[in-house]
C-alpha positions as CSV (number, residue, x, y, z in Angstrom):
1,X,37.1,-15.4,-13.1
2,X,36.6,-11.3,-13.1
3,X,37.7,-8.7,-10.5
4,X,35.7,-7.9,-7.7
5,X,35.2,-4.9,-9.5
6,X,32.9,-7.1,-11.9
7,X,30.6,-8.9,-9.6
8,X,28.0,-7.4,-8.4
9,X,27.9,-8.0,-4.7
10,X,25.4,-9.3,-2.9
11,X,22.9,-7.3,-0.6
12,X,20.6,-8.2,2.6
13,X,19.5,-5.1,2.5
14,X,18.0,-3.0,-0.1
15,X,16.4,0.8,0.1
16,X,14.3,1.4,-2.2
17,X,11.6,4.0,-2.1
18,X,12.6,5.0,1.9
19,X,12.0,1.4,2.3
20,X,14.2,-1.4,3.4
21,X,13.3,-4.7,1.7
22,X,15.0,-7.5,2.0
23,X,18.0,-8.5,-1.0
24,X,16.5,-12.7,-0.8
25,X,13.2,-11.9,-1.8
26,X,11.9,-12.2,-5.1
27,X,12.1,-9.0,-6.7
28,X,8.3,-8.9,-7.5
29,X,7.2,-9.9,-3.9
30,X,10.1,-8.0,-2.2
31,X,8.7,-4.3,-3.7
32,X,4.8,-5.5,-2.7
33,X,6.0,-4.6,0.6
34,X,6.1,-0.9,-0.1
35,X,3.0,0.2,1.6
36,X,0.6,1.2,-2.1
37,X,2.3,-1.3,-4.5
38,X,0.2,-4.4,-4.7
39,X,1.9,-8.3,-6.0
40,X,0.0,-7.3,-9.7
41,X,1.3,-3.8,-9.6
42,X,4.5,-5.1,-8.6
43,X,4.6,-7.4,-11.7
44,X,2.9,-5.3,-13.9
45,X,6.6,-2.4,-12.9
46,X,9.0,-5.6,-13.4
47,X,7.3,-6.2,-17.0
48,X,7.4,-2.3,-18.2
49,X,11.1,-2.2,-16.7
50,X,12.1,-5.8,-18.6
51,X,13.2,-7.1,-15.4
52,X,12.0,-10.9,-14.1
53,X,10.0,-10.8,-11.2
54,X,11.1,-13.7,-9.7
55,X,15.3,-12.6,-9.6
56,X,16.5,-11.6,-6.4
57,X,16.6,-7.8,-5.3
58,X,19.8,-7.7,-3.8
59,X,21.7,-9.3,-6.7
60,X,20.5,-6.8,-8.8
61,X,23.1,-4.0,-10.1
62,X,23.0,-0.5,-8.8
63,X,21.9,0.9,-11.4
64,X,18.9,-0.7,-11.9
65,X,18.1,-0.5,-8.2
66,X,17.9,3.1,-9.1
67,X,15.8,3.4,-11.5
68,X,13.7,1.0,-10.3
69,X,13.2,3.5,-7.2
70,X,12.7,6.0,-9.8
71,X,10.0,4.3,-11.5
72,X,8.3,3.5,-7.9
73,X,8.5,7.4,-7.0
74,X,6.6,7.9,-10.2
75,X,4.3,5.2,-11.4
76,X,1.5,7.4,-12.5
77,X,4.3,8.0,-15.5
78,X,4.6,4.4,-16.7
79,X,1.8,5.1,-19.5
80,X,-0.6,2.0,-16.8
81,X,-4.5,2.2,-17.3
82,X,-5.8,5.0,-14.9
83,X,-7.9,1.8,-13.0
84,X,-4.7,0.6,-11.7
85,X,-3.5,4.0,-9.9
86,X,-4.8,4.7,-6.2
87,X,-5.5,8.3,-6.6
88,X,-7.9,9.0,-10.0
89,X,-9.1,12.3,-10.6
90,X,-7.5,13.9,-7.2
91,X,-10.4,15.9,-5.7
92,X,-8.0,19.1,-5.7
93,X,-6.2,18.3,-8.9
94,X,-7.8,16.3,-11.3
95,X,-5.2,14.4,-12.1
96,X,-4.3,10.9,-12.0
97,X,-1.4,9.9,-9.8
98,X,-0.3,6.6,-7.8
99,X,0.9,7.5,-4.0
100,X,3.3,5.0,-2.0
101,X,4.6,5.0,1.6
102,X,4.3,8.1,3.9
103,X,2.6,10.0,1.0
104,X,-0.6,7.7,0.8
105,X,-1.2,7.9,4.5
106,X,-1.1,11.6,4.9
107,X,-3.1,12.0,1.9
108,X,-5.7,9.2,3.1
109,X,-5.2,10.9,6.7
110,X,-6.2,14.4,4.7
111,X,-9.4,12.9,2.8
112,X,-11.0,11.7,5.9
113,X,-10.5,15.2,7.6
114,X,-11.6,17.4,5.0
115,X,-14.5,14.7,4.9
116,X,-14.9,15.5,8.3
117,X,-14.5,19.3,7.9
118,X,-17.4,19.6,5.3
119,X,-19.9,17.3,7.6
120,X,-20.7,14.7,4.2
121,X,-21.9,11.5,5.4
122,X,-19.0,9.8,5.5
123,X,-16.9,12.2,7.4
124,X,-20.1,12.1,10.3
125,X,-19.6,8.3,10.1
126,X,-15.5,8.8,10.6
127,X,-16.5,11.6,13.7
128,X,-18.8,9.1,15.3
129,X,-16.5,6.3,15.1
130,X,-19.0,4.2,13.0
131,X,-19.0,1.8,10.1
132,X,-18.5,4.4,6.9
133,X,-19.3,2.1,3.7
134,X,-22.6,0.8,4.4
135,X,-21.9,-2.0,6.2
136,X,-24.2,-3.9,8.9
137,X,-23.8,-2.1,12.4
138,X,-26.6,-3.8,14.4
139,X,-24.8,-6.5,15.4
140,X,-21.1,-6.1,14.0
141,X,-18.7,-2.9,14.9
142,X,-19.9,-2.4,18.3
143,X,-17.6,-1.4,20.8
144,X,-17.4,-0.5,24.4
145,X,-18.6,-3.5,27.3
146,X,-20.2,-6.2,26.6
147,X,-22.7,-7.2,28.4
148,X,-24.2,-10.9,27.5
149,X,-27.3,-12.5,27.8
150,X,-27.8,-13.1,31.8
151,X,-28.5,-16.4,32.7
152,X,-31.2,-17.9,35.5
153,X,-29.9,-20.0,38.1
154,X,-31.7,-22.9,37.7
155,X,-30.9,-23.4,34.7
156,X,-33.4,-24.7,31.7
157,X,-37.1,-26.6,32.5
């Protein structure tokens, strides 16, 4: 047996990314929680980093905890096929980048009022409240009362 200064201990609770997962997950499922990291993102960042997906978070050392929420922080640097990022070809960039927590709703937030801002069709359909990708809206999305098919008295002859 080693020191204590050689185990690793434990933890319930791990921060990665401003996020607290939880140490008895499986690593690959525990960082699909971040809000922007998908399960087959999350095992395609475990394979790149050479860690296995299905080890525990919180008996991993501290230092690859931190690289780890390095690598989260900047995905769009791991060298990954542009199709798997969630932000291609920004509209104000042009670059490619991958957005996580906080920073993909702001940005999503942003889109949908500079959508908004320019009058495109979508950004009418966002105003009105209304279904934006082409979806049925006859009979689906209505909102408001509801007001159902009155019925007579006497029922059916």
């Amino acid at each position: 047996m080693g020191s204590m200064s050689e185990v690793e201990e434990f933890r319930h609770v791990v921060r990665v990314a401003g996020v607290d997962l939880p140490g008895d997950m499986a690593l690959a499922y525990a960082i699909s929680w971040i809000k922007g990291i998908g399960i087959n993102l999350a095992h395609i960042i475990c394979r790149k980093m050479e860690l296995p997906p299905d080890a525990k978070l919180g008996a991993l050392p501290e230092e690859k905890i931190e690289e780890l929420d390095k690598v989260l922080r900047n995905v769009h640097e791991l060298n990954l096929p542009s199709w798997l990022l969630n932000r291609r070809r920004d509209p104000f960039t042009g670059e490619d980048r991958h957005l996580i927590t906080s920073d993909l709703v702001f940005t999503v937030r942003q889109d949908i009022e500079f959508m908004k801002k320019i009058n495109s069709w979508k950004g009418f359909r966002h105003k009105l409240g209304l279904k934006v990708r082409g979806q049925r809206s006859r009979v689906t999305g209505r909102t408001g009362l509801t007001i159902g098919v009155s019925r007579r008295k006497g029922g059916r002859r």
